[in-house]
gemmi code that builds the backbone of each chain (N, CA, C; Angstrom):
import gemmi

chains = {
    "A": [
        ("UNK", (0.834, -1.213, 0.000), (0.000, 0.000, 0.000), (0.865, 1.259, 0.000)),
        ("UNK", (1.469, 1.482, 0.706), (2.866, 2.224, 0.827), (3.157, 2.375, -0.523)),
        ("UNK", (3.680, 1.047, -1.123), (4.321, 1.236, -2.560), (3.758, 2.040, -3.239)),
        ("UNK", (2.447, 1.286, -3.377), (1.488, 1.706, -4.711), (1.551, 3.278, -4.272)),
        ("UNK", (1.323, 3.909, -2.722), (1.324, 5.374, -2.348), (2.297, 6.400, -3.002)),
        ("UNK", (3.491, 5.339, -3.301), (4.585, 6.258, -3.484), (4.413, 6.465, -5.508)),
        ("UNK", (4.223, 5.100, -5.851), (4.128, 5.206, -7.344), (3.174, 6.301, -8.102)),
        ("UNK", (2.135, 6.309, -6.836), (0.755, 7.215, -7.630), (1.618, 8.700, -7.128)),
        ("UNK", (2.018, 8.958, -6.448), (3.339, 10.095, -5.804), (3.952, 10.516, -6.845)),
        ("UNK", (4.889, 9.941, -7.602), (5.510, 9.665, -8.755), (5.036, 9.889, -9.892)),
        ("UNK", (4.307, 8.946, -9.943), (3.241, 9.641, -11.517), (2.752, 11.057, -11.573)),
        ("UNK", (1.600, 11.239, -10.237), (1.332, 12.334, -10.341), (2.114, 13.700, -10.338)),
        ("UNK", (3.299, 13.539, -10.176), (4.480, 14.649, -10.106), (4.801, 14.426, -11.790)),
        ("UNK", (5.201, 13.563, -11.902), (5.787, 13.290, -13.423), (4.977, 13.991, -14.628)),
        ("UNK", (3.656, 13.790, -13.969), (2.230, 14.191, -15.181), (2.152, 15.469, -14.701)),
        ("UNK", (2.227, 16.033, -13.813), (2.480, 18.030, -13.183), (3.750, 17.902, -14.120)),
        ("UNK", (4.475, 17.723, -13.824), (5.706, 18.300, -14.643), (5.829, 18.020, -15.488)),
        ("UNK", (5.353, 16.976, -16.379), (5.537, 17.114, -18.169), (5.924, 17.905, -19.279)),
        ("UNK", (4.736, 18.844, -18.838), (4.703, 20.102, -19.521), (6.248, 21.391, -18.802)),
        ("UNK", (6.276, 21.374, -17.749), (6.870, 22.768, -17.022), (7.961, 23.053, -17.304)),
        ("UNK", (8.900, 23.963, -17.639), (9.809, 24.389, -18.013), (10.473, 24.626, -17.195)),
        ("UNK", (11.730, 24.992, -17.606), (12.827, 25.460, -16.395), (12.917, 27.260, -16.722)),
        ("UNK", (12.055, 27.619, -15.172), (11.819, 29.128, -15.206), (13.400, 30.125, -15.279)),
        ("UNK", (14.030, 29.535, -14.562), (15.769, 30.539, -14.188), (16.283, 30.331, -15.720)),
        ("UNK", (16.149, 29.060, -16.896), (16.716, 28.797, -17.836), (16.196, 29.872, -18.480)),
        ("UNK", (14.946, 30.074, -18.911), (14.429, 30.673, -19.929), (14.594, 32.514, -19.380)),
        ("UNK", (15.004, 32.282, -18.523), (14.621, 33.630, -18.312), (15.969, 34.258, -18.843)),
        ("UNK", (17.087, 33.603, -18.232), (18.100, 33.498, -19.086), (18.339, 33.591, -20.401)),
        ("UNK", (17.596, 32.650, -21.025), (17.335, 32.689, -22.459), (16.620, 34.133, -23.496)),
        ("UNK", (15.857, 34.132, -22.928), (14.604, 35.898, -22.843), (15.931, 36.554, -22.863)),
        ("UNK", (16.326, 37.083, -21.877), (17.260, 38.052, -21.677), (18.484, 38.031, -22.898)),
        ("UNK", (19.243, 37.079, -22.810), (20.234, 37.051, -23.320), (19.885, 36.901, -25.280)),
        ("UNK", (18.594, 36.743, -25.519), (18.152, 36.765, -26.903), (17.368, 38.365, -26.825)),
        ("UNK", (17.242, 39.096, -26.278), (16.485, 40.141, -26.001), (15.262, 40.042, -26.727)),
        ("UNK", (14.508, 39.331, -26.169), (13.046, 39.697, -26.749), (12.430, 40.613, -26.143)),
        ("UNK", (12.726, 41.220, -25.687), (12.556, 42.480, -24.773), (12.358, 43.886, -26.089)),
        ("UNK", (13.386, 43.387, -27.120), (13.529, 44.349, -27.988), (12.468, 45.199, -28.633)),
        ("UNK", (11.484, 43.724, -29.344), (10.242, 43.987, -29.554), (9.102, 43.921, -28.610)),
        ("UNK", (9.156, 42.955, -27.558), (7.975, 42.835, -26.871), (8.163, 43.381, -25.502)),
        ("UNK", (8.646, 44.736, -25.537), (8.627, 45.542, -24.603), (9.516, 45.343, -23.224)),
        ("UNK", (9.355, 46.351, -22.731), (9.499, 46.274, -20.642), (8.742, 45.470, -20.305)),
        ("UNK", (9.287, 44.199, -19.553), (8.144, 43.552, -18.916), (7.378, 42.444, -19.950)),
        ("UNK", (7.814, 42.280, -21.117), (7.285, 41.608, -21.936), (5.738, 42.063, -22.375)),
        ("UNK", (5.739, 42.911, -21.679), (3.909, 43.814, -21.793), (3.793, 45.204, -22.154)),
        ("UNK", (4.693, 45.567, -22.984), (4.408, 47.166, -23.683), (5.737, 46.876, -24.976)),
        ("UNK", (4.961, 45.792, -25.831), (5.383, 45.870, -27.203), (6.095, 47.262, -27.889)),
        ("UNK", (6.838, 47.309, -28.687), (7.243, 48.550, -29.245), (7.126, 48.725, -30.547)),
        ("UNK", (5.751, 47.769, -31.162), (5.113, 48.195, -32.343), (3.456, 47.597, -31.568)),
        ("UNK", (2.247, 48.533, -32.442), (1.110, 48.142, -31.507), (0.806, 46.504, -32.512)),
        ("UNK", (1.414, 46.235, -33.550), (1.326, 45.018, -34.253), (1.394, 44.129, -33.302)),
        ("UNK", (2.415, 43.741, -32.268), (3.679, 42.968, -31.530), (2.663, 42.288, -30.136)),
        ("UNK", (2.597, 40.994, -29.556), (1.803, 40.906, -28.824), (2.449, 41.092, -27.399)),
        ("UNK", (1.779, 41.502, -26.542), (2.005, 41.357, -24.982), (2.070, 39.864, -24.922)),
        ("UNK", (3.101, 39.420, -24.348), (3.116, 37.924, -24.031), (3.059, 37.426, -22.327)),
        ("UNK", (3.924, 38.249, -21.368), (3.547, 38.652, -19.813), (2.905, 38.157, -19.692)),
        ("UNK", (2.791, 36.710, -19.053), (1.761, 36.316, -18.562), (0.751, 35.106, -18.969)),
        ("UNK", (1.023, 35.167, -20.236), (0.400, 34.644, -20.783), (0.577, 32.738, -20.640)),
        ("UNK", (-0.519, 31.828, -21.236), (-0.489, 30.496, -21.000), (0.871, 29.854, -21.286)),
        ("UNK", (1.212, 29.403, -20.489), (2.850, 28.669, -20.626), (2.655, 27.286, -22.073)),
        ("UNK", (1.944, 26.885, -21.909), (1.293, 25.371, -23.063), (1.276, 26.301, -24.373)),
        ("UNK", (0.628, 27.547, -23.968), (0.448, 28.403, -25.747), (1.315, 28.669, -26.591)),
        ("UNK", (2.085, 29.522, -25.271), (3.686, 30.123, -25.572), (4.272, 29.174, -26.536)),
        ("UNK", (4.429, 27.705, -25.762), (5.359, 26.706, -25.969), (4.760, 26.470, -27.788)),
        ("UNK", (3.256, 26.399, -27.673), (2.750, 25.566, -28.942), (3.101, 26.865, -30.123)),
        ("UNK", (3.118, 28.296, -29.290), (2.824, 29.081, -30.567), (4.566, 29.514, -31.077)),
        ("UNK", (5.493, 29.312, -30.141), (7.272, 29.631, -30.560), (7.246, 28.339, -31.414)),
        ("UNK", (6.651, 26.730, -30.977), (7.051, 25.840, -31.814), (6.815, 25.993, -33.581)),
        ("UNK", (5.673, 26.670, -33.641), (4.800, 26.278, -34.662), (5.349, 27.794, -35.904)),
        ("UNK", (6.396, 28.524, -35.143), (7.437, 29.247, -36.271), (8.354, 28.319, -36.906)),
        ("UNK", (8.741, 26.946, -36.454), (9.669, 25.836, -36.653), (9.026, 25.330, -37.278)),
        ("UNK", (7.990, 25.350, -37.318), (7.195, 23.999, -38.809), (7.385, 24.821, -40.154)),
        ("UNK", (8.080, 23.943, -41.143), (8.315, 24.636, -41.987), (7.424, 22.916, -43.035)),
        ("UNK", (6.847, 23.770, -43.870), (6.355, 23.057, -45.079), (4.886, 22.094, -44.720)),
        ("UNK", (4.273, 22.137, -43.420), (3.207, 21.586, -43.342), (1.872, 22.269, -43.541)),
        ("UNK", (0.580, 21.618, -43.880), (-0.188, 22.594, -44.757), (-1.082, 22.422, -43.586)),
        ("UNK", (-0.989, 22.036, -42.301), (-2.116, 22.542, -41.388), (-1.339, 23.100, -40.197)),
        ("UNK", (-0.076, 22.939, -40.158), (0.590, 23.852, -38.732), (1.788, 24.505, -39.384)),
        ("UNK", (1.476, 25.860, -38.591), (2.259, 26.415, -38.663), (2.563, 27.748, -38.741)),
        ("UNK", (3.548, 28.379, -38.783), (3.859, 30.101, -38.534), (4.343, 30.616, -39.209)),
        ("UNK", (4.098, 31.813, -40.200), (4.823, 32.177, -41.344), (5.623, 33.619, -40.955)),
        ("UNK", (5.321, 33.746, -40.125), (6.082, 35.019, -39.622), (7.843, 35.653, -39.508)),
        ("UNK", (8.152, 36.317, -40.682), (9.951, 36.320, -41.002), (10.642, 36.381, -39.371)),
        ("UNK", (10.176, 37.465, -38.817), (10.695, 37.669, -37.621), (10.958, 36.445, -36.910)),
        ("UNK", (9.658, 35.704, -36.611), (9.685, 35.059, -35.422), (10.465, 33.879, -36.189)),
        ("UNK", (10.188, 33.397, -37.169), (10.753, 32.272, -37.793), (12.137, 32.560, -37.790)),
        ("UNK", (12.796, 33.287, -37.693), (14.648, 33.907, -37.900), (14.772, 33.787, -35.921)),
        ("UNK", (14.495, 34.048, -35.343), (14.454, 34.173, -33.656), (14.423, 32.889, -33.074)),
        ("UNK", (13.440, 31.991, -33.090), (12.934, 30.747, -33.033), (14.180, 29.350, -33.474)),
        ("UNK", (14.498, 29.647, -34.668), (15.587, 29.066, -35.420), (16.774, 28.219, -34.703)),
        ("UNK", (17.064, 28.860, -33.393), (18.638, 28.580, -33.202), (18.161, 28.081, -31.786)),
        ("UNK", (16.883, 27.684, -31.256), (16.007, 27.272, -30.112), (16.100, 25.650, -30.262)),
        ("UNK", (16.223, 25.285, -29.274), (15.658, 23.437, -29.019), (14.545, 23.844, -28.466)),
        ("UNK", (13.683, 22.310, -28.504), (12.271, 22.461, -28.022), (12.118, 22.866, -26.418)),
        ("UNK", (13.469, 21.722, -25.947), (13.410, 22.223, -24.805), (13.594, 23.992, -24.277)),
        ("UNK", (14.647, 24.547, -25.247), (15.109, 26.194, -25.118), (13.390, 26.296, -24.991)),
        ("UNK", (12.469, 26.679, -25.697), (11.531, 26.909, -26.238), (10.136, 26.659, -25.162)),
        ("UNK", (10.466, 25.450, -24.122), (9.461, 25.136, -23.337), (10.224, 26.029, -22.209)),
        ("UNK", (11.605, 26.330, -22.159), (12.131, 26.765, -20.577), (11.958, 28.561, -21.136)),
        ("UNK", (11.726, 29.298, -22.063), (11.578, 30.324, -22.429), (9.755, 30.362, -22.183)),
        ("UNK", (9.028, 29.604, -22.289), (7.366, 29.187, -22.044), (7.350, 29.905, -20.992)),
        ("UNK", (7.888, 28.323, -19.862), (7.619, 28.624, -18.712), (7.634, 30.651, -18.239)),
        ("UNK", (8.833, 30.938, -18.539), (9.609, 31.973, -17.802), (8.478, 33.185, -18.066)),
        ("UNK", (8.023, 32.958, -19.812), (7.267, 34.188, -20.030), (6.147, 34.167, -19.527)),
        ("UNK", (5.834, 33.134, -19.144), (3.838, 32.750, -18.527), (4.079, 33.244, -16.899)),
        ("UNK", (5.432, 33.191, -16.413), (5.850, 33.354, -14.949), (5.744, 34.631, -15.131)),
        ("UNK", (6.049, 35.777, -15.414), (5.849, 37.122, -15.716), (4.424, 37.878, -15.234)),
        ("UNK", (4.210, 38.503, -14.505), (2.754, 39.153, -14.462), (2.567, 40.259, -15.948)),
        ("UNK", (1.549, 40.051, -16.231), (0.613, 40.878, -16.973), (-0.309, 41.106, -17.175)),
        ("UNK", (-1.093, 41.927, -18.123), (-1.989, 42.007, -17.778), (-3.083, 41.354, -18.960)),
        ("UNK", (-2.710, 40.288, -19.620), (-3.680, 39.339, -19.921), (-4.907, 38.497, -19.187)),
        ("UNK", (-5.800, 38.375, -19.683), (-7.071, 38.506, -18.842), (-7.997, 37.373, -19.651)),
        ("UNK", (-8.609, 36.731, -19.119), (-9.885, 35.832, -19.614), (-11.089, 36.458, -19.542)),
        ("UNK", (-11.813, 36.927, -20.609), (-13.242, 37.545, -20.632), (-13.810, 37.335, -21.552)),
        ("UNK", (-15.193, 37.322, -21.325), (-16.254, 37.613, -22.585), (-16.478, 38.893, -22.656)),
    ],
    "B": [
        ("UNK", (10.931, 73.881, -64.638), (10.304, 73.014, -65.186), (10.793, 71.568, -64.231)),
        ("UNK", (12.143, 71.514, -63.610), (12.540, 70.934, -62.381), (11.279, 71.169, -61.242)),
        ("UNK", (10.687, 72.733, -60.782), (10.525, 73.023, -60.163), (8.831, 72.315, -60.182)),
        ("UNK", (8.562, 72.242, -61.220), (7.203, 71.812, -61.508), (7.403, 70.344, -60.960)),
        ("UNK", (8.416, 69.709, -61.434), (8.414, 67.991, -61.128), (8.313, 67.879, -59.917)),
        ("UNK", (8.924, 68.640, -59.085), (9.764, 68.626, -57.467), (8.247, 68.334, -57.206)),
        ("UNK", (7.699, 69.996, -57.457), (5.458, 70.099, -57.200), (5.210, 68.840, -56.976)),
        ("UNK", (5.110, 68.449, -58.035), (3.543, 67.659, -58.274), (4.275, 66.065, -57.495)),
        ("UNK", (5.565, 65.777, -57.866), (6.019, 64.596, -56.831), (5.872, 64.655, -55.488)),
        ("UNK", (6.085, 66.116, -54.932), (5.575, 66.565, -53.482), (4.500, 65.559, -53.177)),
        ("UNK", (3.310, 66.936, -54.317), (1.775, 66.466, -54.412), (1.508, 64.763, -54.426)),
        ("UNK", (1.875, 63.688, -54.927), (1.972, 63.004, -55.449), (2.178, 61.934, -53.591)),
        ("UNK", (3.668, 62.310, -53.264), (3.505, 61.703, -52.156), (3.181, 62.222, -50.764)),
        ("UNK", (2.362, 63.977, -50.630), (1.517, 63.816, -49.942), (-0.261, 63.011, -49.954)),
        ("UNK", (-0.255, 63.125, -51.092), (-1.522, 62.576, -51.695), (-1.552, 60.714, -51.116)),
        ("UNK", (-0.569, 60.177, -51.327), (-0.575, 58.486, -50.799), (-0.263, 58.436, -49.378)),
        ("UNK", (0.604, 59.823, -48.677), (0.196, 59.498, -47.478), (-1.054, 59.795, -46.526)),
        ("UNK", (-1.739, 60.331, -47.492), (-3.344, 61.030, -47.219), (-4.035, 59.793, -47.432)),
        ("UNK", (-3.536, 58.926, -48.295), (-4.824, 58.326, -48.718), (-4.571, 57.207, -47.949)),
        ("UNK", (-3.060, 56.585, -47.175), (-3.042, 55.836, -46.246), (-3.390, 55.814, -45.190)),
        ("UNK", (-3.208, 57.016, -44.636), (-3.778, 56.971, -43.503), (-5.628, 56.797, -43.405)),
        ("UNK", (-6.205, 57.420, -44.747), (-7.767, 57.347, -44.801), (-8.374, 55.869, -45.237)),
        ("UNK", (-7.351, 54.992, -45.450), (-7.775, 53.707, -45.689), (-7.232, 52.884, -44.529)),
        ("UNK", (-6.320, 53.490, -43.420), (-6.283, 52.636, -42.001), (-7.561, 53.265, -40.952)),
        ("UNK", (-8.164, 54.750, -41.643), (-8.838, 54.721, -40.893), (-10.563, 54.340, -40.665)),
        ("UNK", (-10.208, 53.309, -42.371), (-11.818, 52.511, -42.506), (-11.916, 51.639, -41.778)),
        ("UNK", (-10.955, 50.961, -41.443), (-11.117, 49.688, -40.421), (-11.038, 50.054, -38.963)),
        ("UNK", (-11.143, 51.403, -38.417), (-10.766, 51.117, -37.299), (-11.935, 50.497, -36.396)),
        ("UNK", (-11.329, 49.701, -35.234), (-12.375, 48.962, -34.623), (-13.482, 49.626, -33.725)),
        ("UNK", (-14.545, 49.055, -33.084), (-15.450, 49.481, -31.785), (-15.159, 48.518, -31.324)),
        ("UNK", (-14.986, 48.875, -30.028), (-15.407, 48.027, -28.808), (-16.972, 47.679, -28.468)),
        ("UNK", (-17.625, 48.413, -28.909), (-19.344, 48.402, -28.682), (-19.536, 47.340, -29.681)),
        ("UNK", (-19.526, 47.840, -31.144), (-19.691, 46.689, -32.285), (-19.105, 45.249, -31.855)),
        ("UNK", (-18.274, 45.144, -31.196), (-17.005, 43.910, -30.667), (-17.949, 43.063, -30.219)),
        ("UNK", (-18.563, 43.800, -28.850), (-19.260, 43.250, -27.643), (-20.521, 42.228, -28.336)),
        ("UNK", (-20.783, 42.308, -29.471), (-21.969, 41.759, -30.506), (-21.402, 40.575, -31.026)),
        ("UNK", (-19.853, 40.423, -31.348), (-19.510, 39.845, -32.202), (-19.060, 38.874, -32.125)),
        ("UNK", (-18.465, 38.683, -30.647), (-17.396, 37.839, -29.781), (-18.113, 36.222, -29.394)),
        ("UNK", (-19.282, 36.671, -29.939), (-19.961, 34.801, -29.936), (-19.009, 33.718, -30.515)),
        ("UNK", (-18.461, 34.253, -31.681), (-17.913, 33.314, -32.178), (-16.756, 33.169, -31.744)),
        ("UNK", (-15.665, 33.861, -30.531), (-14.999, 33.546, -29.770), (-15.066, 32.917, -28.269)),
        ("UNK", (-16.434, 33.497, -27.971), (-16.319, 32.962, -26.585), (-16.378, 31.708, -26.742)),
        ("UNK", (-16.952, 30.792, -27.249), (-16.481, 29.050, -27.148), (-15.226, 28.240, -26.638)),
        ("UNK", (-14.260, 29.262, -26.801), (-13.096, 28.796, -26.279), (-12.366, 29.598, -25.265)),
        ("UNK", (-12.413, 31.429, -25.658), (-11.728, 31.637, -25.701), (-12.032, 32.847, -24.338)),
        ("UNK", (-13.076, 32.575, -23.811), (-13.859, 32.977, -22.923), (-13.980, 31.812, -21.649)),
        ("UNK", (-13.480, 30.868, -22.056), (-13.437, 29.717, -20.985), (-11.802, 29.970, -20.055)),
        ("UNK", (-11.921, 29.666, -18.803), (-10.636, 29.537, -17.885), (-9.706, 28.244, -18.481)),
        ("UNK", (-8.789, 28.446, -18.826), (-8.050, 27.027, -19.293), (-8.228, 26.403, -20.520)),
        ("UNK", (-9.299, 26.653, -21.099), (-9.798, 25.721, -22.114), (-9.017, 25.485, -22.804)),
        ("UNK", (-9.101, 24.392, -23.323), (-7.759, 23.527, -24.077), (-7.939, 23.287, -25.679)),
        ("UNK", (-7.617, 22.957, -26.318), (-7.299, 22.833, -27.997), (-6.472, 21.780, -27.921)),
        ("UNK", (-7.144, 21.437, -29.247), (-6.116, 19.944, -28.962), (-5.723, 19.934, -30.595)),
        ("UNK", (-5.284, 20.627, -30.914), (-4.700, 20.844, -32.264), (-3.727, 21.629, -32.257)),
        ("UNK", (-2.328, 21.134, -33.130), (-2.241, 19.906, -33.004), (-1.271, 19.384, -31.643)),
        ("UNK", (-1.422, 19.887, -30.610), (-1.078, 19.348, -29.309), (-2.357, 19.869, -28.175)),
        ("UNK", (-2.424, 19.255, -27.164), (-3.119, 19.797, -26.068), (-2.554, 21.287, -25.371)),
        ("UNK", (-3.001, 22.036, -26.051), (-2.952, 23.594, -25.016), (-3.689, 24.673, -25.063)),
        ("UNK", (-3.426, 25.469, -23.499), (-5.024, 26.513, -23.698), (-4.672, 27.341, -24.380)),
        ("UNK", (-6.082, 27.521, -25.046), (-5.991, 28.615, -26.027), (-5.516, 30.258, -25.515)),
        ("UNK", (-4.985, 31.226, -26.312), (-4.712, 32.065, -25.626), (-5.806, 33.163, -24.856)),
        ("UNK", (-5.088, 33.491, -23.557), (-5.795, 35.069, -23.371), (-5.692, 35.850, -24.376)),
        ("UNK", (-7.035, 36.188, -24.389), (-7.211, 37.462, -25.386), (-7.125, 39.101, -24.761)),
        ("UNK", (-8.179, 38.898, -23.724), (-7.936, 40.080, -22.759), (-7.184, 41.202, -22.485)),
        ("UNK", (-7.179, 42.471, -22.697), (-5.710, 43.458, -22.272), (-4.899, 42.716, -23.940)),
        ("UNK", (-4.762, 42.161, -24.608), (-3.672, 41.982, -25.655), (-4.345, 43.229, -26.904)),
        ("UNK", (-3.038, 43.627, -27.608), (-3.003, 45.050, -28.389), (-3.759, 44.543, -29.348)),
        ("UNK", (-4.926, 45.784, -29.901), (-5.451, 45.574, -30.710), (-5.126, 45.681, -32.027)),
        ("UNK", (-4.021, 45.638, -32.552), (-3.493, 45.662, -33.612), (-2.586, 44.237, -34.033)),
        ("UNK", (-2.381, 43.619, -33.143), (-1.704, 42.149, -33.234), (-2.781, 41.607, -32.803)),
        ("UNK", (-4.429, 41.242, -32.229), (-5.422, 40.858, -32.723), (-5.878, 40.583, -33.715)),
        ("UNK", (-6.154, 42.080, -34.468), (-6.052, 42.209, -35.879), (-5.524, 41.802, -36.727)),
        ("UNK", (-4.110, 41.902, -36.683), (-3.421, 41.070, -37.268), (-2.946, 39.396, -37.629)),
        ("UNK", (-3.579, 38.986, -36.083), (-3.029, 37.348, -36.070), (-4.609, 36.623, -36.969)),
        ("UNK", (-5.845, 37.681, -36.855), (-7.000, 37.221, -37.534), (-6.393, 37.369, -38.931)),
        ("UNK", (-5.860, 38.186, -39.683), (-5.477, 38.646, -41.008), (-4.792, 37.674, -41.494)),
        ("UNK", (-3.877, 37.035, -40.389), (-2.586, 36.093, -40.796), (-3.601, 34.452, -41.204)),
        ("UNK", (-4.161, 34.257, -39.990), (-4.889, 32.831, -40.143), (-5.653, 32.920, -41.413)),
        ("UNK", (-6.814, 34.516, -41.377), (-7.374, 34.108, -43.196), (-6.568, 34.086, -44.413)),
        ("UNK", (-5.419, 34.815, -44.413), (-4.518, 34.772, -45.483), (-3.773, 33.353, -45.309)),
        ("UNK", (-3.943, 32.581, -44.241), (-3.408, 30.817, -44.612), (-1.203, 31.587, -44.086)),
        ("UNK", (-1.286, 32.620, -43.348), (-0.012, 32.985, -43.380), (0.353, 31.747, -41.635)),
        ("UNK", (-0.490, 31.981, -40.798), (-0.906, 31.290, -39.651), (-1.627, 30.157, -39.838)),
        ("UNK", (-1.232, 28.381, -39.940), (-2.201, 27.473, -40.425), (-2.673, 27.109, -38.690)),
        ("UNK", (-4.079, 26.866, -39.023), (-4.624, 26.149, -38.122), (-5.852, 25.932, -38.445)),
        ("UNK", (-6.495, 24.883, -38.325), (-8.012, 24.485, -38.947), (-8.923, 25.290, -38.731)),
        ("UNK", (-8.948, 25.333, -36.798), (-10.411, 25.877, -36.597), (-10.221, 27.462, -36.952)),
        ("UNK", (-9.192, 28.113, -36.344), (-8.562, 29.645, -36.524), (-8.504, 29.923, -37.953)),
        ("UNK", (-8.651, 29.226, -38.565), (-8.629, 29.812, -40.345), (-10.134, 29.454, -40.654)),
        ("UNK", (-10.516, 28.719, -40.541), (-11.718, 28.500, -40.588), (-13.125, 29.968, -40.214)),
        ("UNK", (-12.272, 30.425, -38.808), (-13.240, 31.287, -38.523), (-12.742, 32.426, -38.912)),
        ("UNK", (-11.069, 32.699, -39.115), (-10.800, 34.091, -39.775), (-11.577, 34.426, -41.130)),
        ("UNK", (-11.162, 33.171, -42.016), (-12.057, 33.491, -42.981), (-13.234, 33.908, -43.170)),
        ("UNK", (-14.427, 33.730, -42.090), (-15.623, 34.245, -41.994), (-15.894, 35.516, -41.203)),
        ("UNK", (-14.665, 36.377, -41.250), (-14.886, 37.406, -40.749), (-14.272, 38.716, -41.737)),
        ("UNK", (-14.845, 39.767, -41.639), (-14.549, 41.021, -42.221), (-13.158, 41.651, -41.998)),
        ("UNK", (-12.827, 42.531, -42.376), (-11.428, 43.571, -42.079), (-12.144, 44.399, -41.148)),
        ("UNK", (-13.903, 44.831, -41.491), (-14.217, 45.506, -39.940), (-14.707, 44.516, -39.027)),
        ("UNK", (-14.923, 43.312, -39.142), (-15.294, 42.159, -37.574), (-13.633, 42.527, -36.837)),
        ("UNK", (-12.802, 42.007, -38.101), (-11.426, 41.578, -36.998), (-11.175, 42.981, -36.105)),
        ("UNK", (-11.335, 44.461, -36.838), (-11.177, 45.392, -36.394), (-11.926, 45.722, -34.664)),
        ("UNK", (-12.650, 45.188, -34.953), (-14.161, 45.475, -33.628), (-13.671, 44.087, -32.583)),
        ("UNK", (-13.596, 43.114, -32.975), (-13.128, 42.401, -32.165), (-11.824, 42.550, -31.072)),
        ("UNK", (-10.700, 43.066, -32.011), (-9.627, 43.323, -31.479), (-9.696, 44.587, -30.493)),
        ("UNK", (-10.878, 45.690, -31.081), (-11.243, 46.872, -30.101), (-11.062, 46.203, -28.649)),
        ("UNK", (-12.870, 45.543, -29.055), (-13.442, 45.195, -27.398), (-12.437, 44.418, -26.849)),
        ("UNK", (-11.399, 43.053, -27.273), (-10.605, 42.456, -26.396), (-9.264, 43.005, -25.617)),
        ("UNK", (-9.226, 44.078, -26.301), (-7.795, 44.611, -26.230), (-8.117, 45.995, -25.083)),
        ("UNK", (-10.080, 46.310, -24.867), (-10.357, 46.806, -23.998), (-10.552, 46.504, -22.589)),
        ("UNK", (-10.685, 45.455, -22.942), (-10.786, 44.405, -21.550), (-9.385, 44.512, -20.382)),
        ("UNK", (-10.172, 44.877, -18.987), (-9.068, 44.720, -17.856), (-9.983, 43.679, -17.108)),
        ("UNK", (-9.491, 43.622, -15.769), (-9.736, 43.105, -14.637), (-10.974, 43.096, -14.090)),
        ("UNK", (-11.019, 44.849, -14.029), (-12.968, 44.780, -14.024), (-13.891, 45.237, -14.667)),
        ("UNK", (-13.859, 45.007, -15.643), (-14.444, 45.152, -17.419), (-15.505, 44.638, -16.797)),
        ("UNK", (-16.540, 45.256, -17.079), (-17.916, 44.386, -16.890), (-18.455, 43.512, -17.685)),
        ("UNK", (-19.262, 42.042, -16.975), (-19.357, 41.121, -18.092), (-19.770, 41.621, -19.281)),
        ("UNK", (-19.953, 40.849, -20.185), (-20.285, 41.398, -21.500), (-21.956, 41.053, -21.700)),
        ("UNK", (-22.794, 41.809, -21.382), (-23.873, 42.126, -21.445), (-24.423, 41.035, -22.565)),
        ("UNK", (-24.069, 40.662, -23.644), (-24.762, 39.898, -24.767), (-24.192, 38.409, -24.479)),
        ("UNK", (-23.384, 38.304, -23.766), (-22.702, 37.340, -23.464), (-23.289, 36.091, -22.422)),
    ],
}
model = gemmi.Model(1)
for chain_id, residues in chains.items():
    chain = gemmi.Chain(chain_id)
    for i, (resn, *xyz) in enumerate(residues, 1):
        res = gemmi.Residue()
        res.name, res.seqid = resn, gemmi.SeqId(i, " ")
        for name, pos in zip(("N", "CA", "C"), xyz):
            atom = gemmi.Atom()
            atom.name, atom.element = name, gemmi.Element(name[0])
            atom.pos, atom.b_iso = gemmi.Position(*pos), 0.0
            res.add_atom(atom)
        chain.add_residue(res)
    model.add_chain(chain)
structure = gemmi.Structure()
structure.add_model(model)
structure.setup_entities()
């Protein structure tokens, strides 16, 4: 009973952390790639009004929407964007999930509403 | 006769920056018109967490507080097929240059204590 206590222990940590990134990595990463350049102070006052606030935002999105500048040639995924596709480029998936995490860790002021 | 060319090239490119700015300012959005329109977003995108499972499991984004001009734009990208995604192209395509405009208003008006959305 014990055992099985510790295995369901285990799993359930394993299945929390699947997804989670390494926050100190990416933040690292952010910084030292300056995405700051375009997407503002704070990752939340862009410096074109084109450019999105990211601060905050869903860590799973982040991850799905930096990946999906890397799909190159598929006709249902993907990101055509010069910028982000040239930025993205020189990223592992992992770079890419520990840059997630860091930007979803950020307060902003993204909001859920109707 | 220089002096004439210099003119009318003046004329010429004050005239296109007149007429640019009067053709960014057909689309600009409402937030009021928005508040009408957003049916076809709230399904997802109005839910806490809600998830997408195309083509991986993740929540869709906050819209909320995000600039209304990269709203605008990421709708522009999915109908032009520049952004692929089934359902997101699917519904860009069924929207106007003034829906995406009005949409991006009202979401990009939205704070913390935005009052619900009345049609909603």
């Amino acid at each position: 009973m014990t055992k099985s206590a510790l295995i369901l222990t285990l799993l359930s940590a394993s299945i929390g952390s699947a997804f989670a990134g390494n926050v100190a990595k990416g933040k690292e990463l952010v910084e030292k790639n300056n995405c700051a350049a375009c997407h503002g102070a704070g990752l939340k006052a862009p410096v074109a009004a084109a450019y999105p606030k990211i601060a905050g935002q869903y860590e799973d999105y982040l991850y799905y929407a930096l990946k999906s500048y890397k799909v190159d040639g598929n006709s249902l995924v993907g990101r055509n964007n010069a910028i982000m596709q040239s930025q993205v480029k020189q990223f592992s998936d992992k770079d890419l999930k520990d840059m997630a995490a860091y930007i979803a860790s950020i307060p902003g002021d993204l909001i859920v509403k109707k | 006769m220089n002096k004439a060319i210099v003119t009318s090239l003046g004329a010429a490119v004050f005239a296109s920056l007149f007429s640019f700015t009067a053709r960014a300012q057909d689309t600009k959005g409402s937030a009021k018109a928005g508040e009408a329109k957003v049916w076809i977003c709230v399904g997802c995108h109005a839910i806490n967490d809600y998830r997408a499972d195309w083509p991986q499991v993740y929540r869709v984004p906050k819209l909320g507080g995000q600039n209304a001009d990269y709203i605008a734009a990421s709708l522009k990208a999915y109908k032009s097929g520049e952004r692929k995604h089934p359902t997101m192209r699917a519904i860009a395509g069924s929207l106007t240059d003034q829906d995406m405009a009005d949409l991006a208003a009202y979401y990009s008006a939205q704070t913390p204590t935005s009052p619900r959305n009345p049609l909603k």
